[in-house]
C-alpha positions in Angstrom: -83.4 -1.2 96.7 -86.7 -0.2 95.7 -88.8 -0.5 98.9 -88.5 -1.8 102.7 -91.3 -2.9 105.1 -91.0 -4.2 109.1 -94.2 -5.8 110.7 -94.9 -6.3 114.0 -97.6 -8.6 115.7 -98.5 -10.2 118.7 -98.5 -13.9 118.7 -101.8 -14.5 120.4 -103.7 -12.9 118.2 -103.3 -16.4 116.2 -103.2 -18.6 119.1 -107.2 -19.7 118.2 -107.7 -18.8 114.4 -109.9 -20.8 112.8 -109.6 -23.2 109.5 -111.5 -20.3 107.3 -108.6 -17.4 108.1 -105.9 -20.0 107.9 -107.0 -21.0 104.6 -107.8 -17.6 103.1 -104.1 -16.0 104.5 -101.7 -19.2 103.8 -101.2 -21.1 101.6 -101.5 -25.3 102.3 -97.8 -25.7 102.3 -97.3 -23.0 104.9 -100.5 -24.3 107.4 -98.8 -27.4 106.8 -95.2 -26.0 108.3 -96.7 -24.0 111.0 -99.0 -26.7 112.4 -96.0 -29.5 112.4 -94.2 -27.1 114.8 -94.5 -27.1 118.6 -95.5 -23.2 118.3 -98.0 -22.7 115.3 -99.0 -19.6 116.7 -95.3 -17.8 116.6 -95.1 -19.4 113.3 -98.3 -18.1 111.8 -97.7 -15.1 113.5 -93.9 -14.9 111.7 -95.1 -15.7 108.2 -98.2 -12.9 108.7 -95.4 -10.9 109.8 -93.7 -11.3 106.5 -96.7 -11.1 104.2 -97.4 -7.6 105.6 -94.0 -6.2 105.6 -94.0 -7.3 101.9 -97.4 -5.4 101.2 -95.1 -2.2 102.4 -92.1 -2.7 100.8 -93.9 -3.1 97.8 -96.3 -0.4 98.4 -99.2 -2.0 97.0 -101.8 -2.6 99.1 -104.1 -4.9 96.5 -101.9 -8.3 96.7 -103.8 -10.4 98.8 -102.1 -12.0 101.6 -102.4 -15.6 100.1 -100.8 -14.7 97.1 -97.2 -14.0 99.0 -95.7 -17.4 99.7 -92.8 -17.5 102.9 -90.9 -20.6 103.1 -87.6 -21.8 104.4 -84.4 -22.6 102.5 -82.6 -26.3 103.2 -80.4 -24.6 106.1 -84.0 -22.7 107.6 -83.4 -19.1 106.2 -87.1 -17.5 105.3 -87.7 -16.7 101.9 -90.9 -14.8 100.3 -92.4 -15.2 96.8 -95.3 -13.4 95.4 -97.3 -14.9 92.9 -96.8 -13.4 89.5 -94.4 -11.4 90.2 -90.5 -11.5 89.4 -89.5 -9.1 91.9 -86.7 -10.2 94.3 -87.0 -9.8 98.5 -84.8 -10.9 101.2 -86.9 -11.1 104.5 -85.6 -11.6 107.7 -88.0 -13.1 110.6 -87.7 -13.2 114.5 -90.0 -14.0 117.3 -90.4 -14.5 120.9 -93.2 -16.1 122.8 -95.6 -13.1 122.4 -94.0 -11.1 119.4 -93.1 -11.8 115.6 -91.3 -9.5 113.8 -90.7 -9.4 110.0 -88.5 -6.9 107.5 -88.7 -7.1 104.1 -86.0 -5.8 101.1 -87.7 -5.2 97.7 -84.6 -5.1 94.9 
């Protein structure tokens, strides 16, 4: 294990985010997921979640947010990429109606 990071946020806080954030913090395929759902906000709020749990884990604080991709396997478990890198993470993601909550394993 080389490095573990939680996040914690409030799901409101993305309950009336604008195109312009969406678009600078996800990437197309993930506004795409989160917006098909009944709850976009929990979703952007879980995949947010992710992204900055990676950011500690990794202990680098210069990879933009955009540049770490969360997606689900075929049978819905969260995984995370970052671009250009060939590290491996396992992430695990919860939320409730006001919170999302995100760990993240470097190896």
């Amino acid at each position: 294990m080389r490095g573990i990071g939680i996040d914690i946020v409030e799901v409101k806080r993305f309950k009336r985010l604008g195109s312009r954030f969406l678009e600078k913090v996800f990437t197309a395929e993930e506004i795409k997921y989160c917006l098909k759902s009944a709850a976009p906000a929990m979703h952007f709020a879980a995949r947010f979640a992710a992204k900055e749990a990676v950011i500690k884990a990794t202990r680098k604080k210069n990879i933009a947010l955009r540049d770490i991709f969360v997606r689900n396997r075929s049978g819905g478990a969260p995984e995370v990429f970052v671009k250009g890198k060939k590290k491996k993470f396992y992430v695990s993601i919860s939320h409730t109606d006001s919170l999302a909550v995100a760990v993240v394993v470097s190896v």
